[in-house]
N, CA, C and O atoms as a GROMACS GRO file, in nm:
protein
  264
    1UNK      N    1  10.882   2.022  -8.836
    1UNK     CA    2  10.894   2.052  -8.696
    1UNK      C    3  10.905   2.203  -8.676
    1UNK      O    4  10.980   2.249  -8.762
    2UNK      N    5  10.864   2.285  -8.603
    2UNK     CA    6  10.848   2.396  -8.565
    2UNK      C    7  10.993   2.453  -8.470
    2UNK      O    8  11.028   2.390  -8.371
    3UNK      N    9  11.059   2.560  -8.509
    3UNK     CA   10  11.164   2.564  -8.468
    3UNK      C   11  11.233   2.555  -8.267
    3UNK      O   12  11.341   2.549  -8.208
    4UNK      N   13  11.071   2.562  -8.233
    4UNK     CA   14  11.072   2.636  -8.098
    4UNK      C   15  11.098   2.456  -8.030
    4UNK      O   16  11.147   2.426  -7.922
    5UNK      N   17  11.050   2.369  -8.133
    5UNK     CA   18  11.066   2.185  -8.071
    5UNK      C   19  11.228   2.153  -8.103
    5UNK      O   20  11.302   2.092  -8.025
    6UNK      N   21  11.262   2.198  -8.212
    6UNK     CA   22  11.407   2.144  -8.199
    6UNK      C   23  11.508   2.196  -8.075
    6UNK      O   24  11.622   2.150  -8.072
    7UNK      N   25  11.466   2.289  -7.976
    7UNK     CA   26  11.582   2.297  -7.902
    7UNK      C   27  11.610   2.397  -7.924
    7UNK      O   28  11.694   2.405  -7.834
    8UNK      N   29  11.614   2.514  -7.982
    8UNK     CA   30  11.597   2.670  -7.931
    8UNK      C   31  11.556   2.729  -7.821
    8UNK      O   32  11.457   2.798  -7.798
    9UNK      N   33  11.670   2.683  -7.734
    9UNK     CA   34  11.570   2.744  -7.597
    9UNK      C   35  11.614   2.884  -7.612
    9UNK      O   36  11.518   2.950  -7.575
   10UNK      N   37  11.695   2.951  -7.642
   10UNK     CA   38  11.683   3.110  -7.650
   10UNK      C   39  11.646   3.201  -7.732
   10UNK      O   40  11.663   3.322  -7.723
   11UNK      N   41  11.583   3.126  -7.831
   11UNK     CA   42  11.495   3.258  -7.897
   11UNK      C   43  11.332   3.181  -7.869
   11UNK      O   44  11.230   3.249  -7.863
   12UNK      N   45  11.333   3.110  -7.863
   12UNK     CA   46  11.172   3.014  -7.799
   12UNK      C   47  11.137   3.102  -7.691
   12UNK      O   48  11.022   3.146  -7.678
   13UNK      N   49  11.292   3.147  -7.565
   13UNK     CA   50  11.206   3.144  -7.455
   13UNK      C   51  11.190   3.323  -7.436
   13UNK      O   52  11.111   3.389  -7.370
   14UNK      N   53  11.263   3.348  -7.494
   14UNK     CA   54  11.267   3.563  -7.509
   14UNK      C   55  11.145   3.582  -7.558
   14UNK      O   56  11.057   3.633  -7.489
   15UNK      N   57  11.121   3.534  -7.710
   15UNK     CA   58  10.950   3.542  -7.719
   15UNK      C   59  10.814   3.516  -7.660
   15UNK      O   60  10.699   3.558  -7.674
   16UNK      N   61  10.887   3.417  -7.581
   16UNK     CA   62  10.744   3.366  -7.465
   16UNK      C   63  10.710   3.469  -7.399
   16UNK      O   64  10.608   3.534  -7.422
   17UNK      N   65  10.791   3.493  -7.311
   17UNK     CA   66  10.842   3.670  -7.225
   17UNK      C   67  10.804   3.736  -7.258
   17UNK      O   68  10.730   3.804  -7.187
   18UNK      N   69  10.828   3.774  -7.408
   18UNK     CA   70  10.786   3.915  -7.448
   18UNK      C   71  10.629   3.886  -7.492
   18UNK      O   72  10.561   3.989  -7.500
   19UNK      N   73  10.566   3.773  -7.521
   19UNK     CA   74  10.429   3.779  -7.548
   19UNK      C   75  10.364   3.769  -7.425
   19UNK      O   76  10.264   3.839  -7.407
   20UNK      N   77  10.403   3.696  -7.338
   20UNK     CA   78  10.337   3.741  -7.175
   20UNK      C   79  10.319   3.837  -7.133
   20UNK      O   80  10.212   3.879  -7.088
   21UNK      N   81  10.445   3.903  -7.140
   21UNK     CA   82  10.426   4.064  -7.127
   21UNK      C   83  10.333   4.144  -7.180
   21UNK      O   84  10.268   4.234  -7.125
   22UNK      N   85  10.330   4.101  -7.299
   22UNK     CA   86  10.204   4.213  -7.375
   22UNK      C   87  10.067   4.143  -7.314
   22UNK      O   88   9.970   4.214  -7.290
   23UNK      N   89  10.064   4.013  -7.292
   23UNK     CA   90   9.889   3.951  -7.290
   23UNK      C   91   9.851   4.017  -7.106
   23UNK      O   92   9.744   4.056  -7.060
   24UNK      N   93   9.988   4.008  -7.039
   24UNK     CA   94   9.987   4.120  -6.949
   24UNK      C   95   9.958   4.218  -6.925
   24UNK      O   96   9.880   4.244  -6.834
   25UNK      N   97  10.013   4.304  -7.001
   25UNK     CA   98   9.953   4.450  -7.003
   25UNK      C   99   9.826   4.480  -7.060
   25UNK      O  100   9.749   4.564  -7.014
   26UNK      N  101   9.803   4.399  -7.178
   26UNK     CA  102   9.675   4.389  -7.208
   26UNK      C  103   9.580   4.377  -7.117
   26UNK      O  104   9.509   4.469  -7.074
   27UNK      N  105   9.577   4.269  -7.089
   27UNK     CA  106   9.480   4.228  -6.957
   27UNK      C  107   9.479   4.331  -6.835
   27UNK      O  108   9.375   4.344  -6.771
   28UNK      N  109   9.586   4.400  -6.804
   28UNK     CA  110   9.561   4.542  -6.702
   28UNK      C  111   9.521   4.644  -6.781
   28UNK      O  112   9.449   4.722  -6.718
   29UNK      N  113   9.540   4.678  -6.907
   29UNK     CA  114   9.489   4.768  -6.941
   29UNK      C  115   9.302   4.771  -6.962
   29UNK      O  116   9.227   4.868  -6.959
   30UNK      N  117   9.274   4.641  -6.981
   30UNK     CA  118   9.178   4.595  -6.981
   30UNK      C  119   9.060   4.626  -6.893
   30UNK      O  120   8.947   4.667  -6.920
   31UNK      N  121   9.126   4.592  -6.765
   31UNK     CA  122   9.083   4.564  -6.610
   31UNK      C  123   9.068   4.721  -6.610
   31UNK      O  124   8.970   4.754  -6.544
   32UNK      N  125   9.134   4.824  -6.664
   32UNK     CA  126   9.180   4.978  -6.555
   32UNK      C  127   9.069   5.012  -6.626
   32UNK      O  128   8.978   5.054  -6.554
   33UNK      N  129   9.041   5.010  -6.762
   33UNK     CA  130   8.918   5.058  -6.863
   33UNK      C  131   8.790   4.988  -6.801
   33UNK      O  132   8.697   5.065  -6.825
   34UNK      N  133   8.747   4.887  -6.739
   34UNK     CA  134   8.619   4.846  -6.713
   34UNK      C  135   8.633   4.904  -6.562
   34UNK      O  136   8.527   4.905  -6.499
   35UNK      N  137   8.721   4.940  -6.511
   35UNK     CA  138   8.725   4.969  -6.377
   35UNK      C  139   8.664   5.165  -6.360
   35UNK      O  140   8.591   5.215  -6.275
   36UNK      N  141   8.746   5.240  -6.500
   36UNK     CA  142   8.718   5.326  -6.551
   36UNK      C  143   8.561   5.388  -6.531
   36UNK      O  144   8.512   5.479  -6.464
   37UNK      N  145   8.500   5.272  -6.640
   37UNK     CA  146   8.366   5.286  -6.694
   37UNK      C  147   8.283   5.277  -6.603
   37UNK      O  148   8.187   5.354  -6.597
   38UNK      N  149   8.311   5.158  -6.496
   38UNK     CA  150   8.221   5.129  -6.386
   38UNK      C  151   8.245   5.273  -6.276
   38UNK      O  152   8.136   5.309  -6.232
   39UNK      N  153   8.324   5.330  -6.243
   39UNK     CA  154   8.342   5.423  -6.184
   39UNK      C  155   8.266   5.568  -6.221
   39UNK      O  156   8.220   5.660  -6.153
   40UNK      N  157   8.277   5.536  -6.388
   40UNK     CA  158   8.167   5.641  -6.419
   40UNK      C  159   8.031   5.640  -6.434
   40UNK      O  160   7.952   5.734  -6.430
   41UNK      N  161   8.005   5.482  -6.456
   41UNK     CA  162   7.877   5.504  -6.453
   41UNK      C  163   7.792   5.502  -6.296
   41UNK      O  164   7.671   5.524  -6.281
   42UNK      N  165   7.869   5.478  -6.214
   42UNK     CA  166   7.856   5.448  -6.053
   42UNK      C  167   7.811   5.617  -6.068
   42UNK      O  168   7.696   5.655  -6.090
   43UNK      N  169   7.915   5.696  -6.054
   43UNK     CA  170   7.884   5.828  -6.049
   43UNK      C  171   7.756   5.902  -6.113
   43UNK      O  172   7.696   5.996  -6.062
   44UNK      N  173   7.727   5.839  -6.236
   44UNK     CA  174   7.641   5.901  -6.323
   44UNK      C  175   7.478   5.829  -6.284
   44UNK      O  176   7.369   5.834  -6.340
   45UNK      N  177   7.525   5.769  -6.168
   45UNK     CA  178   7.383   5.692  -6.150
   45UNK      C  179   7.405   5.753  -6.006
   45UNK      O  180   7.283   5.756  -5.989
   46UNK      N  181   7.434   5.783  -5.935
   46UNK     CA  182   7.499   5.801  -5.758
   46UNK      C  183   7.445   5.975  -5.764
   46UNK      O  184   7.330   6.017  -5.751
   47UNK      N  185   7.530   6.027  -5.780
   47UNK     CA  186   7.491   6.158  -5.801
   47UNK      C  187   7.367   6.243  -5.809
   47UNK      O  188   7.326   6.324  -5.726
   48UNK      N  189   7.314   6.210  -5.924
   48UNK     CA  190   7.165   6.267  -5.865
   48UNK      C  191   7.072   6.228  -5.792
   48UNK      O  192   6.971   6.294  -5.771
   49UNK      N  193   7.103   6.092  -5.736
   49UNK     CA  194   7.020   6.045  -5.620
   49UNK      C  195   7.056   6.138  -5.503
   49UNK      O  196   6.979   6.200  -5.430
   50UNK      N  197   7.214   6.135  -5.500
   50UNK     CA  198   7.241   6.215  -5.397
   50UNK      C  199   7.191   6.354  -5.380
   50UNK      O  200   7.161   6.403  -5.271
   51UNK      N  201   7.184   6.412  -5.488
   51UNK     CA  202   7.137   6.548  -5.453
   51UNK      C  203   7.029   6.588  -5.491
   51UNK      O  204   7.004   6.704  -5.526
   52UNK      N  205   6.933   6.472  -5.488
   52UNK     CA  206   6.785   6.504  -5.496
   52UNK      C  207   6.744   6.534  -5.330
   52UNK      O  208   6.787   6.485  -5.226
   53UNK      N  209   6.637   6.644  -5.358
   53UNK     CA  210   6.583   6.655  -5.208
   53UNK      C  211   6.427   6.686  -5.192
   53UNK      O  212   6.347   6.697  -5.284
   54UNK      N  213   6.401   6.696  -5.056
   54UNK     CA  214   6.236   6.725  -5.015
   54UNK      C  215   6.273   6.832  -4.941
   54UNK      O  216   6.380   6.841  -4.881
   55UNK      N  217   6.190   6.911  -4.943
   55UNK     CA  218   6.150   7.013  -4.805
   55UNK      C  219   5.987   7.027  -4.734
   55UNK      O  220   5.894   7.108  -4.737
   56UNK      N  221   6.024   6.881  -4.665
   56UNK     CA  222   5.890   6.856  -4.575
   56UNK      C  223   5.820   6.995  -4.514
   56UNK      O  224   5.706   7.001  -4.468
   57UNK      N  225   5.889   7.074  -4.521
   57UNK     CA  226   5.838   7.193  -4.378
   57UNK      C  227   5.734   7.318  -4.491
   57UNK      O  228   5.646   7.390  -4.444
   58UNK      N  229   5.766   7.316  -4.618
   58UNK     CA  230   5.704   7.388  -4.718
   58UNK      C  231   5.524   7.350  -4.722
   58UNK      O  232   5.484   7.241  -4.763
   59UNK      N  233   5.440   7.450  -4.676
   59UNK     CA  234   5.293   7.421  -4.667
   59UNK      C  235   5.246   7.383  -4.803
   59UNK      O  236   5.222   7.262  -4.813
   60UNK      N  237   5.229   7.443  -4.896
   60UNK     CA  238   5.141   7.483  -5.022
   60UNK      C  239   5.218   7.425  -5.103
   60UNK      O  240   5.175   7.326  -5.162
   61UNK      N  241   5.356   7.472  -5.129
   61UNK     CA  242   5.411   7.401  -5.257
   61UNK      C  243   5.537   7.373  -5.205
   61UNK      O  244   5.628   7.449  -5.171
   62UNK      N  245   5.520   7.175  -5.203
   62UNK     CA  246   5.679   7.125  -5.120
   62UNK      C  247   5.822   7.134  -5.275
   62UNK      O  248   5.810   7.147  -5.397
   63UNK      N  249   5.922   7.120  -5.198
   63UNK     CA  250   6.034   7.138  -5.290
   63UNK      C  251   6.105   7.019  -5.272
   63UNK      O  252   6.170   6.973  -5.178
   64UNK      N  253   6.064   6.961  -5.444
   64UNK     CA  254   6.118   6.876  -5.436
   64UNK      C  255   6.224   6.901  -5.591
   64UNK      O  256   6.186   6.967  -5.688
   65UNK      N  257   6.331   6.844  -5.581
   65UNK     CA  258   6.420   6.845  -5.690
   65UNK      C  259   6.597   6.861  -5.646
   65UNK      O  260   6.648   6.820  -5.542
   66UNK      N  261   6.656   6.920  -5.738
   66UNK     CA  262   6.816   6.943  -5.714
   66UNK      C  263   6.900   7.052  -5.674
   66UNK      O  264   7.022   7.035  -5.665
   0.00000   0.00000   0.00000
């Protein structure tokens, strides 16, 4: 029998706690890193769209670029 079935409810239940806790933080640390990445690659894709341009009004040679 496994000690946590005989009726240890206080060292059974402190460890539960403390492994929640970590699968917890894990899991936010998790979330903040893909939240991270997506934020950078948003930017790294966003950005030079944004500051690409035209200059319709140029006769001979239009300007296009950053």
């Amino acid at each position: 029998m496994d000690r946590r079935e005989e009726g240890s409810s206080d060292g059974g239940a402190a460890a539960g706690e403390a492994s929640n806790r970590k699968r917890a933080l894990y899991s936010s640390l998790v979330a903040a890193l893909g939240f991270v990445c997506f934020a950078t690659a948003a930017t790294a894709v966003g950005l030079p769209l944004w500051g690409h341009f035209e200059n319709p009004e140029g006769e001979k040679h239009r300007c296009h670029g950053y």
